[in-house]
N, C-alpha and C positions, 0 to 999 in steps of 0.2 A: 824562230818565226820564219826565217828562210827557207827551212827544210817544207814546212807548210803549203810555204809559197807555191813553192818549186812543184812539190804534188799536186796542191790543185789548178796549178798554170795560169798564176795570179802573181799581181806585185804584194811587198808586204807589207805597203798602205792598205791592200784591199784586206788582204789578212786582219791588220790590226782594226780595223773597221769593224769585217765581220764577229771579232770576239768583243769588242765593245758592242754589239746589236747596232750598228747605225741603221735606222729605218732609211736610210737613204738606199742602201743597198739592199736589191731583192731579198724575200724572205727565202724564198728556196736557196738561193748562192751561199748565204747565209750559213744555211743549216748544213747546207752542205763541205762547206770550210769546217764550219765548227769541229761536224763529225770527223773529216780528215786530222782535225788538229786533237782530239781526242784519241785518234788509232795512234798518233803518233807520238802521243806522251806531252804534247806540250800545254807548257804550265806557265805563264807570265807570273814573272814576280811583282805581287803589288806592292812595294818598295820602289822597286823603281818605279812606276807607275806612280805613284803619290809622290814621290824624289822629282819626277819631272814634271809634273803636273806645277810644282814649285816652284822649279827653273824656269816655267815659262816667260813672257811677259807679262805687263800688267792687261791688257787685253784679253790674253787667254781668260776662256772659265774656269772658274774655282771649283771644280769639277774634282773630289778625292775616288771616289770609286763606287762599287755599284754593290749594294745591298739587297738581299733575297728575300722577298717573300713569299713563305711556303705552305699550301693548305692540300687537302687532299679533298675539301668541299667542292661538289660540282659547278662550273661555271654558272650554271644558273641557281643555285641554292646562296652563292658567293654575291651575285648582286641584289637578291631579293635582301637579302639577309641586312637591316640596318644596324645592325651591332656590330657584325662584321664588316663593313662600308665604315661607320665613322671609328673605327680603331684602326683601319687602313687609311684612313685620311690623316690624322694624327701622324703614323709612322711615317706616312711619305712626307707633311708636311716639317716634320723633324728635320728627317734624312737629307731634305733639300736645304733645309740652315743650314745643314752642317756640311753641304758639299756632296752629299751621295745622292746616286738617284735608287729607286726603289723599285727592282723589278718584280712582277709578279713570275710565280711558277708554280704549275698545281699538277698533284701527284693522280689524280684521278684523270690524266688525259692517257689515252692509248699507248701500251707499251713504258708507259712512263713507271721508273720504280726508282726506290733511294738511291740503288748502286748506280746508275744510269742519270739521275741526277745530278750528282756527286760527279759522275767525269766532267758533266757539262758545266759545272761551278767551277772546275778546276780549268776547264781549258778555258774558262771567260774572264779566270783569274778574280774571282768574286771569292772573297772569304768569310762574312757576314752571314749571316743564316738567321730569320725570325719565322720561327715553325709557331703560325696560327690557324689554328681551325683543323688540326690534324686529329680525323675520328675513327676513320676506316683501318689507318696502322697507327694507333696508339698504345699499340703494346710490341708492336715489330716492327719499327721504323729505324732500317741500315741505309747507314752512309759512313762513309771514309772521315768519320766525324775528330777523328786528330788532326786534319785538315783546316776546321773550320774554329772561327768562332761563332758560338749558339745561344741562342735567346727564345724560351721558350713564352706566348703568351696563356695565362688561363692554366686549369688544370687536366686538358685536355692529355696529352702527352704523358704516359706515364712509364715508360720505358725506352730510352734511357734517359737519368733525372739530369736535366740541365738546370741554370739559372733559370729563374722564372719571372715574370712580371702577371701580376693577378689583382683581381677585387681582393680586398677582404670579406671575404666572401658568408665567414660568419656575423658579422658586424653587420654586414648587410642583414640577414637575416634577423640578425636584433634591432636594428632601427625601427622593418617593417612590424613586427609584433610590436616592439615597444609605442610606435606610433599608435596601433591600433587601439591599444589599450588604452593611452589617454586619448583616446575617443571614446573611449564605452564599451569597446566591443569585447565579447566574454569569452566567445566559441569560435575560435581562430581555425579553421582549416589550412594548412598546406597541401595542395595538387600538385604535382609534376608528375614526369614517368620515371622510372628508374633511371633510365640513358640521363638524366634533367637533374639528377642527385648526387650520378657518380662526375659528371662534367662539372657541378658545385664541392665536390671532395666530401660531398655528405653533408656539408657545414648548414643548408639551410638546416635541412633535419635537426643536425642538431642543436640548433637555435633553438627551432619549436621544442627538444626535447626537454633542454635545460629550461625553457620558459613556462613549461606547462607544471612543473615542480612545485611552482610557485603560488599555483591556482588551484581551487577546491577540484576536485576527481570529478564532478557533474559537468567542469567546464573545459575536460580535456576531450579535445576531438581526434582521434587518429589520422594519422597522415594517409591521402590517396596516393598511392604512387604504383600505376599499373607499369607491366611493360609497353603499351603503347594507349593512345587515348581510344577510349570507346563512351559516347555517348551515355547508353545504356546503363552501364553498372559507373558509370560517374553522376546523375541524376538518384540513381539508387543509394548513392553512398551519401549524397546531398540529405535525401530527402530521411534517409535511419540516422545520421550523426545530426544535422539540423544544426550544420554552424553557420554563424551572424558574418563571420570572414573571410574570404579565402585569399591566400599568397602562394602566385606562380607565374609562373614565366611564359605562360602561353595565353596568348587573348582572344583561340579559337574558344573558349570553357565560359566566356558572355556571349555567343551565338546559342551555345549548348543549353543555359539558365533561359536566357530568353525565351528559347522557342519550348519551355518546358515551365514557364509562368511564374520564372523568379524575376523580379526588377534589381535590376543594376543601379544605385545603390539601395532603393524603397528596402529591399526583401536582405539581402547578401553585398557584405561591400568586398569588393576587388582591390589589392595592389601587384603591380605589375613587378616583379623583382630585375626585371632588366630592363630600365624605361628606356624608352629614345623619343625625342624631339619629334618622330614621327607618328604619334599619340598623343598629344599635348594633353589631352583631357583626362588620361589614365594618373591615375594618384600609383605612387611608385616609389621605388630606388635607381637614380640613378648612375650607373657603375662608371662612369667616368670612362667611356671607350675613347675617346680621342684622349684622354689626359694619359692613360693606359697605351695607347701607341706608341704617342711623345719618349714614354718612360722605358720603353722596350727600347728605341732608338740609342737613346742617352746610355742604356746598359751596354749593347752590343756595340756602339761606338768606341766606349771605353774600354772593352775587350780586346776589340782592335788594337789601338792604341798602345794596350802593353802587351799585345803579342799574346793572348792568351788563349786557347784553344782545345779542344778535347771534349772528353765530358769531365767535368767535376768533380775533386777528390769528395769536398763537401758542396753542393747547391745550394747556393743563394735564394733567397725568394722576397721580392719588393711588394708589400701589396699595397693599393691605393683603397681612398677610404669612400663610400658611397655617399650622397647625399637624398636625403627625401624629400619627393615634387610633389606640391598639394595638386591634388587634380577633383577631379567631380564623382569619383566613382568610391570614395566613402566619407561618410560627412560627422560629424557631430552626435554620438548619441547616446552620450552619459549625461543623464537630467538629475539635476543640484538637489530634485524635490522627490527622487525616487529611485530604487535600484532594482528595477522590474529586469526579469530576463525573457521577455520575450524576445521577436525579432528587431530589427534595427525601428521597424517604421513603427512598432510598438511601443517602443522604449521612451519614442520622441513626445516631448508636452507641447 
């Protein structure tokens, strides 16, 4: 820390400040310590750092050390995003029981790349790593990853395999059809895009797929799944396949029915596969995103813990289980006194 000092013409209060982030101290000195302490190799050992964080007194913060949050989503895609918001509330809300605070860090800022990440986790002595939301390198994401301990959320991330923390993500998928069907509904649609199937590991699909096995062949709908949404040949696929259901994860596709003369629930019922609190009225699954952060935390803490680091000979994988939120967007419409297949509003006595 000295040699640090000395280079950037600073005490090594102001040093260890700068590598803990104190907002107290400008951001540019800041960064610019940092960089110095990165040309120059140095690495604090978080051992001592947690050894003396101990020693303190009782006054001192219980302050153990600072955990990484990593996404390559754009700053503004990051805060629109409420799935991604409440499973970052979760993590930090963990991190900060447990003593750590939760920094954010995102790979999609200028110049910014793993390797160059990776000095700067090392010079801030940060060993912790929760890679969420990682889509632009999820098949070529390097870091000096014997370095760190890694916690991956979702199945975004598929090279190289860490421990993971995920929905159950087929489960989910079987709640949503199984719910549907003790309503009545016959001709279940699944919409997503491809990018929306390979981020679910396939698993809705194959929910729908194993589910449809089970049902006479006039009541199997094939799945939508463009590479990106288009209005057009999604109304067309609506209106040739004629299912009573659809499950997916986007709720731009009830602007699309609507303005194309289906009623949300009258004509077509919605469930939402990735609910959040900020839809209240969408009927759903909801994938438990804060309970999901919590459980990332509690992984990667404990990796901490015993020292353990790398990638994984075998990966782990925790999934949490969804729950379904009755909402207004499908209702009831299996009648005791008939089993007509028209549409929903047909169906109803």
């Amino acid at each position: 820390m000295q040699d640090v000092a000395n280079a950037a013409g600073v005490s090594r209060m102001t040093v260890s400040r700068c590598m803990r982030n104190d907002p107290k101290i400008p951001e540019a000195t800041r960064f610019r310590i940092q960089e110095i302490a990165i040309k120059l190799g140095y690495r604090p050992d978080p051992l001592i750092q947690r050894l003396n964080t101990h020693l303190g007194d009782r006054k001192r913060s219980s302050y153990v050390g600072t955990l990484a949050w990593v996404t390559d989503l754009s700053e503004a895609t990051s805060r629109i995003s409420p799935q991604m918001a409440e499973t970052f509330d979760g993590a930090k809300a963990r991190a900060e029981a447990s003593g750590y605070m939760m920094e954010e860090f995102n790979l999609d800022r200028k110049r910014m790349t793993g390797e160059r990440l990776g000095k700067i986790l090392l010079a801030r002595g940060i060993q912790g790593v929760l890679l969420a939301g990682i889509f632009k390198q999820r098949f070529s994401l390097r870091m000096p990853w014997d370095q760190f301990s890694v916690v991956t959320i979702g199945y975004l991330l598929r090279n190289p395999q860490f421990h993971r923390i995920a929905n159950h993500q087929l489960h989910t998928g079987r709640t949503a059809l199984h719910a549907l069907h003790r309503k009545g509904y016959k001709r279940i649609g699944l919409a997503i895009t491809r990018q929306t199937n390979a981020y679910s590991d396939n698993l809705w699909l194959d929910a729908l797929v194993f589910y449809q096995r089970s049902i006479p062949l006039n009541h199997r709908v094939p799945a939508y799944m463009p590479s990106k949404w288009d209005e057009c040949s999604f109304i067309q696929w609506v209106q040739k396949n004629r299912p009573d259901s659809l499950i997916s994860n986007d709720t731009n596709i009830l602007g699309m029915l609507e303005r194309n003369g289906f009623r949300v629930p009258g004509d077509i019922g919605y469930v939402n596969m990735d609910w959040t609190s900020t839809r209240p009225e969408l009927s759903g699954v909801d994938q438990q995103r804060f309970a999901t952060g919590e459980a990332s935390v509690d992984m990667l803490t404990g990796m901490l813990y015993r020292n353990e680091k790398g990638i994984p000979k075998i990966p782990r994988v925790l999934m949490l289980e969804g729950t379904w939120v009755e909402g207004t967007t499908v209702v009831n419409v299996r009648c005791p006194r008939c089993d007509s297949q028209g549409s929903p509003s047909e169906r109803r006595c």
